[in-house]
C-alpha atoms as one frame of an Amber mdcrd trajectory, in Angstrom:
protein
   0.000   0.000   0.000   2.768   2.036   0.964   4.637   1.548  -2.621   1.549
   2.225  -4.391   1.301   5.796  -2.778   4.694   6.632  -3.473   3.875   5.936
  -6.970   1.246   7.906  -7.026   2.779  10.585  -5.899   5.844  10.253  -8.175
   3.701  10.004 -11.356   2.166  13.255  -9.792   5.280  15.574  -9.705   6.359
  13.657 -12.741   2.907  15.229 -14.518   2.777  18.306 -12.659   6.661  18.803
 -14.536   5.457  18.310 -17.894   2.353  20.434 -17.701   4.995  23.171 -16.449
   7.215  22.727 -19.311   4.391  22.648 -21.453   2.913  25.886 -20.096   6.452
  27.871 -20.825   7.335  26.370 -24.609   3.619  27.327 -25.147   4.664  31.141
 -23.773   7.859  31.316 -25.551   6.400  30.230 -28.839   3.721  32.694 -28.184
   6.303  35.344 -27.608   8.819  34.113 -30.795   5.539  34.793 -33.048   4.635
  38.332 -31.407   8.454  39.738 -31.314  10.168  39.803 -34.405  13.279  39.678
 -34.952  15.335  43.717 -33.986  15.242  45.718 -37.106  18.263  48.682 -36.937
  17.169  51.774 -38.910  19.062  52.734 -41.440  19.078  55.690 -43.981  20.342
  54.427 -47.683  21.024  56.141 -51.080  21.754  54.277 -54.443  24.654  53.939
 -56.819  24.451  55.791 -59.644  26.706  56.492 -62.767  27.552  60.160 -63.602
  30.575  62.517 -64.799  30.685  64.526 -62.391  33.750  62.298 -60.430  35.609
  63.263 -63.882  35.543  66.688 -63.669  38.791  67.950 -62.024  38.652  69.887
 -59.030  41.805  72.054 -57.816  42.418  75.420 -56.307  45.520  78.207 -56.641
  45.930  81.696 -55.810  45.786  84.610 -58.378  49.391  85.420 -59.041  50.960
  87.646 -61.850  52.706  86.265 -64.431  55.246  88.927 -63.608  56.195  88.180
 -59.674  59.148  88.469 -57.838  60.115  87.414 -54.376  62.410  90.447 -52.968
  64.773  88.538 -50.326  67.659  90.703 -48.120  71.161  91.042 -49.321  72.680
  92.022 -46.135  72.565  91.806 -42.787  70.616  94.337 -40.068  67.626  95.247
 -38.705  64.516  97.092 -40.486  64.052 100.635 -39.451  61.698 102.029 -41.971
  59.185  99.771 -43.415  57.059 102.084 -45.228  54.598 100.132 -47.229  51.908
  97.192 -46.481  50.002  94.131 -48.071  48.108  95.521 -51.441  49.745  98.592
 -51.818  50.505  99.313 -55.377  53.511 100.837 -55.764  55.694 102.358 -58.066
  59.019 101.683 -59.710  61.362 102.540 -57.562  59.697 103.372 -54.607  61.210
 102.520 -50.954  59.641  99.420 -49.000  61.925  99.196 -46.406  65.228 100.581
 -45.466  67.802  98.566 -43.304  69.897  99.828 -40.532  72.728 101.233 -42.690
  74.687 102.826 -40.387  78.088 101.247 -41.059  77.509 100.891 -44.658  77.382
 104.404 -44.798  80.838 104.651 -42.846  82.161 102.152 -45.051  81.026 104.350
 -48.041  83.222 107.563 -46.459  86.216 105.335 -45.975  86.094 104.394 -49.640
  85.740 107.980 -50.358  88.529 108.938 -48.164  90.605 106.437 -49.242  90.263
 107.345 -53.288  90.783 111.405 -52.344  93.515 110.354 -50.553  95.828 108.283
 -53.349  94.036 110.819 -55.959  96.180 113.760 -53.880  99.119 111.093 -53.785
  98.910 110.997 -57.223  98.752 114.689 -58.508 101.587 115.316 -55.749 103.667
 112.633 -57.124 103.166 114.010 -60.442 103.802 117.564 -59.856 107.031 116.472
 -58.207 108.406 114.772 -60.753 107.291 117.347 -63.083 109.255 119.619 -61.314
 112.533 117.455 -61.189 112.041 116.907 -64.674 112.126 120.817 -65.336 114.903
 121.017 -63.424 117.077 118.462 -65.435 115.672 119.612 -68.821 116.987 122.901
 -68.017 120.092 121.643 -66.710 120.597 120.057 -69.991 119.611 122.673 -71.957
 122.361 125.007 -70.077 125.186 122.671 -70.321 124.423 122.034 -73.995 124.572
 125.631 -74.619 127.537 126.032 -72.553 129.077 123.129 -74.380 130.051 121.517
 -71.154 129.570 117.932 -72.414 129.631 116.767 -69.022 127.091 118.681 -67.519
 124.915 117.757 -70.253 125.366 113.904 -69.770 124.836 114.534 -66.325 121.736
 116.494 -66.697 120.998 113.938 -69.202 120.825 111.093 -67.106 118.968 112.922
 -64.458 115.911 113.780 -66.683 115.904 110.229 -67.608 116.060 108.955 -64.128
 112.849 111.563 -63.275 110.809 110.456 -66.569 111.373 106.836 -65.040 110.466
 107.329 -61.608 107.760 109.586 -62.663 105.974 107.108 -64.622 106.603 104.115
 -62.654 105.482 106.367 -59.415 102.284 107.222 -61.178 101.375 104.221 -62.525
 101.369 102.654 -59.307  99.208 105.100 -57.650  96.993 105.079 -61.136  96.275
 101.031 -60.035  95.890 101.988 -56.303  93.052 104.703 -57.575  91.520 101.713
 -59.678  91.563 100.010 -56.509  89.935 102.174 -54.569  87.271 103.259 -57.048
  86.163  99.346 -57.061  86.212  99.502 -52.713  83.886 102.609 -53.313  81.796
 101.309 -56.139  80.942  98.255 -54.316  80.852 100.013 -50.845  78.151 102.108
 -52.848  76.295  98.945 -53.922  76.193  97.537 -50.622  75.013 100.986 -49.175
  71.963 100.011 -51.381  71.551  97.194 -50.804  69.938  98.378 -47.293  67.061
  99.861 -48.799  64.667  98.060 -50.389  62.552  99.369 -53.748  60.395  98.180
 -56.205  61.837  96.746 -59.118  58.627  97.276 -61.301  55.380  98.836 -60.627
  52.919  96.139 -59.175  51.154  95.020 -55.888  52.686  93.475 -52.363  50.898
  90.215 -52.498  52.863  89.148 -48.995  54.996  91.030 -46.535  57.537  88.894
 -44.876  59.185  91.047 -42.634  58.220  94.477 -40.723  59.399  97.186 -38.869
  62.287  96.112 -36.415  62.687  92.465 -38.188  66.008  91.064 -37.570  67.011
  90.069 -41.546  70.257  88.094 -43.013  71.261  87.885 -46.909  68.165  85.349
 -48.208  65.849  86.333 -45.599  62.151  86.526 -47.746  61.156  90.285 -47.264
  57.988  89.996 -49.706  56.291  89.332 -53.235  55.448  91.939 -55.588  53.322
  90.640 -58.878  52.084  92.937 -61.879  48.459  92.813 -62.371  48.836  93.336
 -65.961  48.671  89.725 -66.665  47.145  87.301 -64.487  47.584  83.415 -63.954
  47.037  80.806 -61.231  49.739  77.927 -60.665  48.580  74.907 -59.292  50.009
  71.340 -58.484  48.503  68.281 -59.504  49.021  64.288 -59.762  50.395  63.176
 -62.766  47.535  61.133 -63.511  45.504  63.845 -62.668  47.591  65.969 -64.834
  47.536  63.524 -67.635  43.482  64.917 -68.501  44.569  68.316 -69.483  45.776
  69.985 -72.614  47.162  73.343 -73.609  44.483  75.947 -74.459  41.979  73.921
 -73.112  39.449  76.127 -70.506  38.853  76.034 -67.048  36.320  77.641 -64.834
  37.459  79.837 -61.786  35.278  80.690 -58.913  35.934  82.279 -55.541  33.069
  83.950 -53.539  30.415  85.472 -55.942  33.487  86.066 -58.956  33.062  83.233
 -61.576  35.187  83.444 -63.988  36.983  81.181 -67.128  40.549  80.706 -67.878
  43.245  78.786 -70.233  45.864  76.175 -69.320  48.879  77.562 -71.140  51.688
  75.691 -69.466  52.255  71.684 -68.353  55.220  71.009 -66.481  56.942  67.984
 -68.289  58.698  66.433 -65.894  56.533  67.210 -62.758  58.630  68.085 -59.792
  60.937  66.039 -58.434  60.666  66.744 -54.431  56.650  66.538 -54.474  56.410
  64.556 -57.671  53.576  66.924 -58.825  52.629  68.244 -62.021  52.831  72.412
 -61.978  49.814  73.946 -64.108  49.750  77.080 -65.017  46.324  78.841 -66.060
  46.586  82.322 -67.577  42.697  84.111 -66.259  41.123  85.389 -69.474  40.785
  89.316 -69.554  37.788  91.417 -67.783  37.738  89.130 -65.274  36.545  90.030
 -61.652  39.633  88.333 -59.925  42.224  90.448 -58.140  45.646  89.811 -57.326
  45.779  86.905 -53.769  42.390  85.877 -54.539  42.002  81.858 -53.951  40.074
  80.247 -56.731  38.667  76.829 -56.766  39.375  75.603 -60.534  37.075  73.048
 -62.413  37.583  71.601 -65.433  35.877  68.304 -67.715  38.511  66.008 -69.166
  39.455  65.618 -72.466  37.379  62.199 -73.244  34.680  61.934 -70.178  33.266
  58.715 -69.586  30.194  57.561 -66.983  31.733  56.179 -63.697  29.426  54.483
 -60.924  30.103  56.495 -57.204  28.267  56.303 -53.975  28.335  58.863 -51.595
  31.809  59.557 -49.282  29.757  58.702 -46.076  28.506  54.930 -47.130  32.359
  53.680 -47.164  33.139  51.738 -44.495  37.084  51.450 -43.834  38.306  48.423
 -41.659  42.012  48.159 -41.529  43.447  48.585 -45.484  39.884  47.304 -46.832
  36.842  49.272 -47.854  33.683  48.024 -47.852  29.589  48.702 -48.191  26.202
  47.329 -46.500  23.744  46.654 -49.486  20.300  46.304 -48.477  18.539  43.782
 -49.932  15.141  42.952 -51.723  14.086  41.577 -48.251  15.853  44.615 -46.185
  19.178  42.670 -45.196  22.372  44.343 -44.806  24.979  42.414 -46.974  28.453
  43.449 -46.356  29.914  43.509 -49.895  33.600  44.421 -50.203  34.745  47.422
 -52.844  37.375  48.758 -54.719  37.852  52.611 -54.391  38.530  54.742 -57.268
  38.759  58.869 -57.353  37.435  61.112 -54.885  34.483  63.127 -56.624  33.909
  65.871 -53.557  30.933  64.397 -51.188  30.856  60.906 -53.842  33.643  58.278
 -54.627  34.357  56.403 -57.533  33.859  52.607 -57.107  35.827  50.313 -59.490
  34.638  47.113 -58.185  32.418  45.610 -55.844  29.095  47.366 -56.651  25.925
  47.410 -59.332  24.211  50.867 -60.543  21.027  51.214 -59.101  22.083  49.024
 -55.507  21.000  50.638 -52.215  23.978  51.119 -49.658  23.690  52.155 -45.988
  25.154  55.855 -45.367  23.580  56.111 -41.492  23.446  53.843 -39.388  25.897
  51.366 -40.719  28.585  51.407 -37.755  26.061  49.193 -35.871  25.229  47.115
 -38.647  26.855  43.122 -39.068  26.229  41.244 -42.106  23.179  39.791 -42.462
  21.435  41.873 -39.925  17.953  42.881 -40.725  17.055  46.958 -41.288  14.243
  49.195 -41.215  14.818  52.157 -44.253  14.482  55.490 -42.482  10.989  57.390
 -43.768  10.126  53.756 -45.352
């Protein structure tokens, strides 16, 4: 009797267990139907082919094709600086003057010094133009006299004087060449301390200013003639490789638009940066101004259709790129691309991607592969 209750009872908990477990697969089936699976939202945009990645985009200042970058010749500090960034000034007007003090004393000593052997010199002269009186007249005397002695002797004496005269002055002649170099060149330094303008034009850049400290090759500032305008600019070889001579460009900064024409290619490119120098002469009438900073566009020579999805749908993990399509049935698929040019706020893609596919640009840092997504506004 006793085993048949504890049977009882075992077959009780034993059903009470499976009515439990029963109860909670029930539930959690319930709950699987009425929770769906977490949907991340998302926003997307879609591929699409255009030429807009091969137009060109670069920038450059205004320059003139006349420009010159004045640098210091000596040494010494600026104590007049007398002009400023976009003055135009005139040829030969003063920019700055540097502390010339002992160029100016070197000037007087190379003054002094020429007076000096130039007094030598018309002593020493007069001198032996008086000895060789003297001995001409003794000659002439003792030939008169017919003292033949006398007259050798006088002889010899106005031969000795035309001698020393000439070998005298000759000397002092090269010691006056001499110092008429020290003082042309003591003059040309003297100038060198004061800076003018080689042409007329405008100060694009001031280097230095009033009290600057300045050594021979110190940049003092960049003066450009506004008669003939151009931009320089550096690009890529490749990049380079689109362009022509003659061909236009268009030139904007602010409100000026404006067109231009390539006019010179660097061959070679150069060989520190490994760029391409272009130089773009800015057609006349335009509304530029010397210092401006244009942004340059220009379409290639043969422009072709090129598939590009915005900058902001990349994702970058470690050297790879890659993109989250969203499928017909609102997966993400992580599909692996090939980058090509940057177009601005859109990239090229060379690989990896279909026109018309729709790629994640929000939301995709939280996104795996194969997770499900909700489209934003959808």
């Amino acid at each position: 009797m006793k085993n048949r209750k504890n049977i009882y009872l075992a077959l009780l908990v034993t059903g009470t267990s499976l009515v439990f477990f029963a109860l909670k697969l029930s539930s959690a089936k319930s709950a699987s139907l009425q929770s769906p699976a977490l949907e991340t939202e998302v926003k997307t945009a879609s591929t699409e082919k255009t030429a807009d990645c091969q137009i060109a985009n670069f920038s450059g200042f205004v320059e003139g094709k006349d420009q010159v970058d004045l640098a210091a010749k000596v040494s010494g500090e600026i104590v007049t600086a007398l002009k400023k960034e976009g003055d135009l000034i005139k040829t030969g007007e003063t920019i700055f003057i540097i502390d010339r003090k002992n160029a100016t004393v070197d000037v007087q000593n190379a003054q002094n010094n020429l007076a000096a052997t130039q007094e030598s010199r018309k002593k020493a002269g007069d001198y032996y133009d008086s000895l060789i009186k003297e001995a001409s007249t003794a000659k002439n005397i003792a030939k008169d006299n017919g003292d033949d002695d006398a007259y050798a002797k006088a002889k010899k004496a106005l031969a000795s004087a035309e001698t020393a005269k000439k070998l005298q002055l000759s000397l002092l002649d090269a010691q006056i060449t001499d110092d008429s170099g020290a003082l042309s060149q003591a003059g040309t330094t003297l100038a060198d301390y004061t800076i003018t303008a080689p042409y007329t034009g405008t100060i694009l850049r001031l280097n230095a200013k009033l009290g600057s400290f300045v050594t021979p090759g110190t940049p003092l500032l960049t003066l450009a003639n506004d008669t003939q305008l151009e931009i320089m600019s550096s690009l890529s070889k490749k990049e380079a490789a689109n362009f022509s001579l003659g061909q236009t460009v268009f030139l904007k900064t602010g409100e000026k638009k404006g067109t231009g024409k390539i006019f010179a290619i660097s061959p070679s490119g150069d060989s520190t940066s490994f760029k391409t120098l272009i130089r773009i002469a800015i057609d006349k009438d335009q509304p530029f101004q010397l210092g401006d900073f244009v942004q340059i566009t220009a379409p290639p020579k043969n422009p072709s259709l090129t598939l590009t999805i915005p900058k902001n749908a990349v994702v970058y993990r470690y050297d790879d790129t890659f993109a989250f399509v969203v499928s017909d049935d609102n997966q993400a698929l992580e599909q692996k691309i090939t980058l090509g040019v940057d177009c601005g706020e859109q990239v090229e893609i060379l690989s990896g991607l279909q026109e018309n596919d729709r790629v994640v640009t929000d939301g995709k840092n939280n996104l795996k592969n194969n997770d499900l997504v909700k489209i934003y506004g959808e």
